[in-house]
ChimeraX commands (.cxc) that place a marker at each C-alpha (Angstrom):
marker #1 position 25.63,78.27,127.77 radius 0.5
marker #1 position 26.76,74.41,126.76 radius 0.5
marker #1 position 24.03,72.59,124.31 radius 0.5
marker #1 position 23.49,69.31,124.16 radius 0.5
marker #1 position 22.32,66.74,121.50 radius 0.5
marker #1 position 20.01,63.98,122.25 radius 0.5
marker #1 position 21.08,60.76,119.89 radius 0.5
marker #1 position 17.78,58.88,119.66 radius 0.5
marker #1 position 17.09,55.25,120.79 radius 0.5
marker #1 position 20.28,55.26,122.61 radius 0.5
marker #1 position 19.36,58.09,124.66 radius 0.5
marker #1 position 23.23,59.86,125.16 radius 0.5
marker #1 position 23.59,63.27,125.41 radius 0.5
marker #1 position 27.04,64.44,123.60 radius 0.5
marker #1 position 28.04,68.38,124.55 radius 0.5
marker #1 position 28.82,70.59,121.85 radius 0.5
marker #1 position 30.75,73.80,122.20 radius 0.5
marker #1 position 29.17,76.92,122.72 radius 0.5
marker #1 position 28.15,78.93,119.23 radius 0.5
marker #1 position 28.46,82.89,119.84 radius 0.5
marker #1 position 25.26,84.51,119.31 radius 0.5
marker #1 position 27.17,87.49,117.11 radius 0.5
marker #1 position 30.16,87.16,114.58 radius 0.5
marker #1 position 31.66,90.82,114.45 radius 0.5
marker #1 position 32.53,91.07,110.80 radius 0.5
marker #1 position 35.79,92.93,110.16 radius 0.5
marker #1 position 35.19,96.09,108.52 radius 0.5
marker #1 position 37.06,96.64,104.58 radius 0.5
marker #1 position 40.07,99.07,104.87 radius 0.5
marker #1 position 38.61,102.12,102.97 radius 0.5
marker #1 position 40.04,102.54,99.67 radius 0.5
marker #1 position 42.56,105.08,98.55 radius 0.5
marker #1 position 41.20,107.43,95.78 radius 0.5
marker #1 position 43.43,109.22,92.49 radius 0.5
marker #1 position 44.52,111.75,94.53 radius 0.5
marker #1 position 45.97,109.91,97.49 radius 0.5
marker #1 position 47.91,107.16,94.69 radius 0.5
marker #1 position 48.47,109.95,92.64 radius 0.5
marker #1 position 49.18,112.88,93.96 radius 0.5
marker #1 position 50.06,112.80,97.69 radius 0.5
marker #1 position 52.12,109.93,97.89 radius 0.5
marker #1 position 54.38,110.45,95.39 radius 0.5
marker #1 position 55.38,113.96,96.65 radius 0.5
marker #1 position 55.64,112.15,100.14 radius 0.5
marker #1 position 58.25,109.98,98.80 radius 0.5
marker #1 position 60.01,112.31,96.83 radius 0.5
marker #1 position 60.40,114.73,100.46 radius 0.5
marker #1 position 61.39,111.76,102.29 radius 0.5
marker #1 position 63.43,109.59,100.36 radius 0.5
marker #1 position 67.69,109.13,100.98 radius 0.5
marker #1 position 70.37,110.66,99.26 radius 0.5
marker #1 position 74.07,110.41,98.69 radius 0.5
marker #1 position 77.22,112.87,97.78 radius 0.5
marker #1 position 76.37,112.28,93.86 radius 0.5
marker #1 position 72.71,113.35,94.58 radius 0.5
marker #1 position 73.02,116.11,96.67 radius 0.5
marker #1 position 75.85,117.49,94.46 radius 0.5
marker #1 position 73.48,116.98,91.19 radius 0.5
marker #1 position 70.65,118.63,93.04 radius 0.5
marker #1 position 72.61,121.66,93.80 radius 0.5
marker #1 position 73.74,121.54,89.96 radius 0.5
marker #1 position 70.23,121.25,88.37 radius 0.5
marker #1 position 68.26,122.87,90.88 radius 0.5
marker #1 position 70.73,126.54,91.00 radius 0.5
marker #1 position 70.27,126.34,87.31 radius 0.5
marker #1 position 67.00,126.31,86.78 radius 0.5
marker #1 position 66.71,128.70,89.49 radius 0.5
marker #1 position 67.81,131.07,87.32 radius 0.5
marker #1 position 66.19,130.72,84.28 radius 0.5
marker #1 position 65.27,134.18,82.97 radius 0.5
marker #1 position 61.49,134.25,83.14 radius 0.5
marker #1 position 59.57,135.82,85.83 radius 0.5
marker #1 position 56.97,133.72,87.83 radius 0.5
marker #1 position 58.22,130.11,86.56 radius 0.5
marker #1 position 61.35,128.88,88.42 radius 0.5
marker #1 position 59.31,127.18,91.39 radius 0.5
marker #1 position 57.54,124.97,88.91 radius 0.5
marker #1 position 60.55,124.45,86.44 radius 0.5
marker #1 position 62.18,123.48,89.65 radius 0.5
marker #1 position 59.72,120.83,91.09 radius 0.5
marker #1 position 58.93,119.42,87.72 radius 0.5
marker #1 position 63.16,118.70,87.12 radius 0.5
marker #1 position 63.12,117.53,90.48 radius 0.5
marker #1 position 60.53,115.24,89.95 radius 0.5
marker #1 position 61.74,113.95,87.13 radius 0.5
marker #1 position 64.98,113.47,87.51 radius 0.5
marker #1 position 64.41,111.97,91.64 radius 0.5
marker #1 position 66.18,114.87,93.13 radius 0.5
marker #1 position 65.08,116.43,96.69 radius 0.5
marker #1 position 62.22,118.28,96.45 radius 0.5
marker #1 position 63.29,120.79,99.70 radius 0.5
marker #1 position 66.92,121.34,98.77 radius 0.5
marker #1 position 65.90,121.91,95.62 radius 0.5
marker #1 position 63.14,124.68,96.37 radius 0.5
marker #1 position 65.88,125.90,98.99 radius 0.5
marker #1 position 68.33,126.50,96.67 radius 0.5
marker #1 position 65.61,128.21,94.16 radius 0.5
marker #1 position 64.81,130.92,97.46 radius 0.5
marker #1 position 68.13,131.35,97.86 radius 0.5
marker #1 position 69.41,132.91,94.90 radius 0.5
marker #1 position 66.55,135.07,94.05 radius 0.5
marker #1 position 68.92,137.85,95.05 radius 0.5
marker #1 position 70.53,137.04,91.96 radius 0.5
marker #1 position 67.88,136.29,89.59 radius 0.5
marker #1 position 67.74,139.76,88.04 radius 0.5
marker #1 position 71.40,139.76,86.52 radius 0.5
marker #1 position 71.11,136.46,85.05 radius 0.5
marker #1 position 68.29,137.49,83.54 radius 0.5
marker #1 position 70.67,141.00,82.52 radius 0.5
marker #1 position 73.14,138.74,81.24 radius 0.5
marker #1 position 70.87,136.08,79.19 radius 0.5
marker #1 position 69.08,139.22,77.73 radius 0.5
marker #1 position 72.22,140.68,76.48 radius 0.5
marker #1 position 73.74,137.33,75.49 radius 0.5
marker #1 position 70.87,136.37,73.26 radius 0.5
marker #1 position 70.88,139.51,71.42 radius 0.5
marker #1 position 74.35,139.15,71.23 radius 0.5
marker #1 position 73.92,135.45,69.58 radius 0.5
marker #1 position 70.81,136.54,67.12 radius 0.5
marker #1 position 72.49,139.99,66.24 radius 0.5
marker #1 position 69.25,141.95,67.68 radius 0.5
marker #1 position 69.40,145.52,68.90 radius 0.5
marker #1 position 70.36,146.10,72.43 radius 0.5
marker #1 position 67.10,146.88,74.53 radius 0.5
marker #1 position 67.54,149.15,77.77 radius 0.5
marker #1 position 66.61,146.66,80.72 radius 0.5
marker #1 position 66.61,147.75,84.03 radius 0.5
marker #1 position 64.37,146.31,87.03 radius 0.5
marker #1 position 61.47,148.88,86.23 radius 0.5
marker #1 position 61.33,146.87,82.99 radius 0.5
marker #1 position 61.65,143.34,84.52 radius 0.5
marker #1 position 58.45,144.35,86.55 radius 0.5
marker #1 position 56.74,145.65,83.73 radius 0.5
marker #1 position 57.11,142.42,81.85 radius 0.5
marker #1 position 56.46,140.76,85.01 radius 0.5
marker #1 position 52.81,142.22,85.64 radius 0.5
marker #1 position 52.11,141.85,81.88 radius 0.5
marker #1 position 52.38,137.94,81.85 radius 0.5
marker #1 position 49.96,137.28,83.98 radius 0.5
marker #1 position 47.70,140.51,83.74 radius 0.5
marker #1 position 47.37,140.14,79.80 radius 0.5
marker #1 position 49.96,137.22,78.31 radius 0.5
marker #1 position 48.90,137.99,75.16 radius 0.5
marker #1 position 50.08,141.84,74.81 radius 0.5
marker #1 position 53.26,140.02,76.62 radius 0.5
marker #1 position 54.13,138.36,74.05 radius 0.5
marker #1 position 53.87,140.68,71.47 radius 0.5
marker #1 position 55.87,143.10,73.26 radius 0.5
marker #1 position 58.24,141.12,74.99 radius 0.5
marker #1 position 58.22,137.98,72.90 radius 0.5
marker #1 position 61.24,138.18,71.16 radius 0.5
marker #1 position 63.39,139.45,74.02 radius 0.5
marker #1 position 62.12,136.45,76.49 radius 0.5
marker #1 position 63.23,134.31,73.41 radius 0.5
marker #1 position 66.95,135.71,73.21 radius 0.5
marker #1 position 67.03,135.15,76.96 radius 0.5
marker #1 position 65.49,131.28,76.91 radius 0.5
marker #1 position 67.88,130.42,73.89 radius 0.5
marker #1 position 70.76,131.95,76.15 radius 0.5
marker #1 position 69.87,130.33,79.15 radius 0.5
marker #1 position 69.61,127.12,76.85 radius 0.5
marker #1 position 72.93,127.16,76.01 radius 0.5
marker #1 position 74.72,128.34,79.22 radius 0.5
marker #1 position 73.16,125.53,81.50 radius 0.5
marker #1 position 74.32,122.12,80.25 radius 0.5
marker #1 position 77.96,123.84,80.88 radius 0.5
marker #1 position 76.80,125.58,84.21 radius 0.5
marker #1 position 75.61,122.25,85.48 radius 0.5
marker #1 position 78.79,120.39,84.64 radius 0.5
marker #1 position 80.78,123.52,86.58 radius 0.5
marker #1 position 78.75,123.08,89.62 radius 0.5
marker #1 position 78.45,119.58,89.89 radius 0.5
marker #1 position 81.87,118.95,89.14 radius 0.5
marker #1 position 82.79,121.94,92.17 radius 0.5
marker #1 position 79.78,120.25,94.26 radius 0.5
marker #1 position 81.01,116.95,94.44 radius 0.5
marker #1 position 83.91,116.61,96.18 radius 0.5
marker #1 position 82.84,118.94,99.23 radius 0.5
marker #1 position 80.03,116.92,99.29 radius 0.5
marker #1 position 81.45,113.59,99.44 radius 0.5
marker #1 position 83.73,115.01,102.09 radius 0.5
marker #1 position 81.29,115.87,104.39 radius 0.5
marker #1 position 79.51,112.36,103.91 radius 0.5
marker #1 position 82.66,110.75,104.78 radius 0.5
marker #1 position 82.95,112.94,108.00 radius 0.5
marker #1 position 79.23,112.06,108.76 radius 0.5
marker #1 position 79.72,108.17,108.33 radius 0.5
marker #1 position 83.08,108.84,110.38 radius 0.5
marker #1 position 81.37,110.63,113.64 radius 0.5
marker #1 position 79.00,108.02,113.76 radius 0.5
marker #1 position 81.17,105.26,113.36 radius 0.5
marker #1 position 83.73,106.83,115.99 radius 0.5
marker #1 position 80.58,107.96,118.46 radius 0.5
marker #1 position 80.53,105.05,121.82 radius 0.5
marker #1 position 77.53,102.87,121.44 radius 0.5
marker #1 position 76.20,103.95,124.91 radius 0.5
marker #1 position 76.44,107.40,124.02 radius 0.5
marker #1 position 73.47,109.17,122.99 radius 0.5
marker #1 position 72.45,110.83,120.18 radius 0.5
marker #1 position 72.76,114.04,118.73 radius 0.5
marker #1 position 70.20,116.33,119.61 radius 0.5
marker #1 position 67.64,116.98,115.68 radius 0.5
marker link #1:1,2 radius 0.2
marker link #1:2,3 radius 0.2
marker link #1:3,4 radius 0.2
marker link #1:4,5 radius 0.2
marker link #1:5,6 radius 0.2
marker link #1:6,7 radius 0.2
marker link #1:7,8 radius 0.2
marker link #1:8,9 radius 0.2
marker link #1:9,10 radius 0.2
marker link #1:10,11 radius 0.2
marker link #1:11,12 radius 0.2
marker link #1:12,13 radius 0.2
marker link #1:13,14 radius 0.2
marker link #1:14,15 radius 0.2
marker link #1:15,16 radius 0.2
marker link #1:16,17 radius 0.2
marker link #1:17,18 radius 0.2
marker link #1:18,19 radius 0.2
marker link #1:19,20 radius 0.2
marker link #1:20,21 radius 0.2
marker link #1:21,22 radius 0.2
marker link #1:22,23 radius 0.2
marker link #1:23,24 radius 0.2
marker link #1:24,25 radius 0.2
marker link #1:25,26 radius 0.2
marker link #1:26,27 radius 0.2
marker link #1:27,28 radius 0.2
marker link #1:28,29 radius 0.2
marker link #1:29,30 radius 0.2
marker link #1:30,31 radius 0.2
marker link #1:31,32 radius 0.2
marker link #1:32,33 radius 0.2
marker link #1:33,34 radius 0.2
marker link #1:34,35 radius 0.2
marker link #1:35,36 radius 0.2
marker link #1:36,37 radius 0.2
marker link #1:37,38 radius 0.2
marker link #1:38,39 radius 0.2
marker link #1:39,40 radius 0.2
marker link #1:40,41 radius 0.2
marker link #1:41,42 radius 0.2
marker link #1:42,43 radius 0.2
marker link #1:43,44 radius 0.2
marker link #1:44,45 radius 0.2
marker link #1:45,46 radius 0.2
marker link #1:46,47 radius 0.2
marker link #1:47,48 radius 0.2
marker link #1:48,49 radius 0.2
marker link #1:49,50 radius 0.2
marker link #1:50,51 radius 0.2
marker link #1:51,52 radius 0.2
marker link #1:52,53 radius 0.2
marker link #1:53,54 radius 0.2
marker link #1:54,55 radius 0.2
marker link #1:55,56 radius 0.2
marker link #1:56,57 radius 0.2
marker link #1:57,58 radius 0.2
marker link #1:58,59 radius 0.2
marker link #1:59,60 radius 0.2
marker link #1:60,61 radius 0.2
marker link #1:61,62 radius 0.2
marker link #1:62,63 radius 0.2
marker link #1:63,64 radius 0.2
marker link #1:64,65 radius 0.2
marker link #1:65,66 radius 0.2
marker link #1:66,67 radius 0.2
marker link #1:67,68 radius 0.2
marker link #1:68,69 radius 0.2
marker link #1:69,70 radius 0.2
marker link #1:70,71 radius 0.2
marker link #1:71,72 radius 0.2
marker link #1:72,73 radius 0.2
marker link #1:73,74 radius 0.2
marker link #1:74,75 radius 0.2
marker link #1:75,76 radius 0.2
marker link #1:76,77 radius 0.2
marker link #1:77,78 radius 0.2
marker link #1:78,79 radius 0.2
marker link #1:79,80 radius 0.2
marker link #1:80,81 radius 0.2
marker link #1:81,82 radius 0.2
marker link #1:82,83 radius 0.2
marker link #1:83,84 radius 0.2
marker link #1:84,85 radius 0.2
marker link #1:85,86 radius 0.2
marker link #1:86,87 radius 0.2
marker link #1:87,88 radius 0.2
marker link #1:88,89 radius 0.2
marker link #1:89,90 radius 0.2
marker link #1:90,91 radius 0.2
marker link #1:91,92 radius 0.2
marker link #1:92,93 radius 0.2
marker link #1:93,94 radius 0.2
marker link #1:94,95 radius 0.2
marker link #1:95,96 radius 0.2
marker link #1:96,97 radius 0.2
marker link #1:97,98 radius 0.2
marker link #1:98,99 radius 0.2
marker link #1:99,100 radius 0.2
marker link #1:100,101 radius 0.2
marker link #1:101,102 radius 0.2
marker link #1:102,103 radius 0.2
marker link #1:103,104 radius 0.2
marker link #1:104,105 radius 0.2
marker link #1:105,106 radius 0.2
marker link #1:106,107 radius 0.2
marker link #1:107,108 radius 0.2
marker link #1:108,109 radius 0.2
marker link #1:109,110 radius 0.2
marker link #1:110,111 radius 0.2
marker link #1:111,112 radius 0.2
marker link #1:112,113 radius 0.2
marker link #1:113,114 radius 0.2
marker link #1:114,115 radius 0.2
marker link #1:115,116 radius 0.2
marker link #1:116,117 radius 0.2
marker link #1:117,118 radius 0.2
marker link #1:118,119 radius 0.2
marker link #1:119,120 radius 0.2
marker link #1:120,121 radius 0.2
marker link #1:121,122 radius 0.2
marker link #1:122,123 radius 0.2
marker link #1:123,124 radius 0.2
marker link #1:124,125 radius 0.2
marker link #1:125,126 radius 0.2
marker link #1:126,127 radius 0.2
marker link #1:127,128 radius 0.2
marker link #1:128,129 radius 0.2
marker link #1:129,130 radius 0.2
marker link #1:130,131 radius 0.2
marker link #1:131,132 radius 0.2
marker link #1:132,133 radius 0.2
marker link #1:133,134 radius 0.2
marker link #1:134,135 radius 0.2
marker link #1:135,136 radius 0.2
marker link #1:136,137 radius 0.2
marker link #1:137,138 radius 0.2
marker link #1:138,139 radius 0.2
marker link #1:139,140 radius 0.2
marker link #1:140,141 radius 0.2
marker link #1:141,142 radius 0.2
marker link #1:142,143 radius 0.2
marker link #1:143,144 radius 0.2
marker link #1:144,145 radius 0.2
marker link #1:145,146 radius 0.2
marker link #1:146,147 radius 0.2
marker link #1:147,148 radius 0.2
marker link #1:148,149 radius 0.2
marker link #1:149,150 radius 0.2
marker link #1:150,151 radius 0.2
marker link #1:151,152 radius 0.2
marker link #1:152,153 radius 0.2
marker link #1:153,154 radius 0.2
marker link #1:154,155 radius 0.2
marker link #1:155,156 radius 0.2
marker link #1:156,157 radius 0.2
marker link #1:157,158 radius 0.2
marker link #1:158,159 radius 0.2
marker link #1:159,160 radius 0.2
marker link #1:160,161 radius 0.2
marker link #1:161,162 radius 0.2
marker link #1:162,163 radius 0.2
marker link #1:163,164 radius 0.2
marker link #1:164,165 radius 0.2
marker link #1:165,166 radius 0.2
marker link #1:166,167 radius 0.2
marker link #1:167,168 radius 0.2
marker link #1:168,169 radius 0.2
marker link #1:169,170 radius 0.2
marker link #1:170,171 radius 0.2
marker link #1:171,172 radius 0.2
marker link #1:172,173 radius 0.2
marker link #1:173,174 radius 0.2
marker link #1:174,175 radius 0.2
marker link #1:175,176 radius 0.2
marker link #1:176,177 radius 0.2
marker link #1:177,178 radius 0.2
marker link #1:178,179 radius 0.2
marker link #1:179,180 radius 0.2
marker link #1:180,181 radius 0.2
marker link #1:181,182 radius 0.2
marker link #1:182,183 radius 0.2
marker link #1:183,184 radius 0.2
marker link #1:184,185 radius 0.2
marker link #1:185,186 radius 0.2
marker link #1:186,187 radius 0.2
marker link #1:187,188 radius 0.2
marker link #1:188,189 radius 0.2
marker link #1:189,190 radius 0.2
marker link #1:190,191 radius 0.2
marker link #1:191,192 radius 0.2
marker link #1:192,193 radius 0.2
marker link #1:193,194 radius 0.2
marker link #1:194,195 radius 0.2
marker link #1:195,196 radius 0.2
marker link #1:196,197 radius 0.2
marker link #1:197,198 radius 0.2
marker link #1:198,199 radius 0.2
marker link #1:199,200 radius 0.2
marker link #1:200,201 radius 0.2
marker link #1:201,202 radius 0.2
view
């Protein structure tokens, strides 16, 4: 409805526009809490961001290494947390580390044996009996672990320690060229492929 205003002593009306009765108030985005900033997102962006030949080719590097680190029951964290840290792709990475289970036991064999090798220790009888064995022990009692298998998880670790940084240089350096290759045949199909055709099919 149009109001009016009576001026007085001159006695003319002037409309005004109409005033609405309610004014909807826009209702405050909710905020995001720790775990949203903190958590979530981050490991959102680390499973979708891009990568190139150098990437991929480091994250098969880093990620079949630590794969293999000779310690039951830790290679899917030690994987996320390098992954994390150093940007790489959280599925390939945790791909890769499913992958070569297979071959988990005899690099753990081999890291044993080198280790005792490097500290001059006595050769301890390892078979995959005695892989489970230390396997249920760390997390049924970690402390008897330790004392038992302490020194031979050391030998092992130190091993590992000093195979990788050469391991990772091997495979990257094997890694990269295939995988630039197949970028370059990627960025060539789609450069070649007709604008009106479609797409491939996911």
């Amino acid at each position: 409805m149009q109001r009016t205003r009576l001026v007085p002593d001159r006695g003319i009306l002037y409309p005004l526009p109409p005033v609405s009765e309610v004014t909807p108030n826009a209702s405050p985005s909710p905020q995001r809490n720790f775990w949203q900033r903190r958590v979530r997102d981050p490991i959102v962006a680390q499973l979708t961001q891009g990568i190139t030949a150098e990437k991929i080719a480091l994250t098969i590097a880093v990620g079949s290494a630590f794969a293999l680190f000779p310690v039951f029951g830790t290679t899917t964290l030690l994987c996320f947390l390098i992954a994390w840290a150093l940007r790489l792709n959280q599925p390939i990475v945790q791909l890769i580390n499913t992958s070569l289970w297979p071959v988990h036991f005899p690099a753990i064999f081999g890291c044993i044996w080198l280790g005792e090798a490097v500290f001059g220790a006595p050769h301890v009888h390892i078979n995959i009996h005695f892989l489970r064995k230390m396997s249920a022990l760390a997390w049924n009692d970690p402390t008897l672990f330790f004392q038992q298998f302490g020194l031979t998880i050391s030998y092992a670790v130190v091993a590992w320690a000093i195979l990788a940084p050469f391991y990772i240089a091997a495979v990257y350096h094997i890694a990269l060229p295939i995988t630039r290759e197949v970028t370059y045949l990627k960025h060539k199909a789609e450069t070649e492929q007709p604008p009106d055709a479609a797409p491939p099919a996911p």
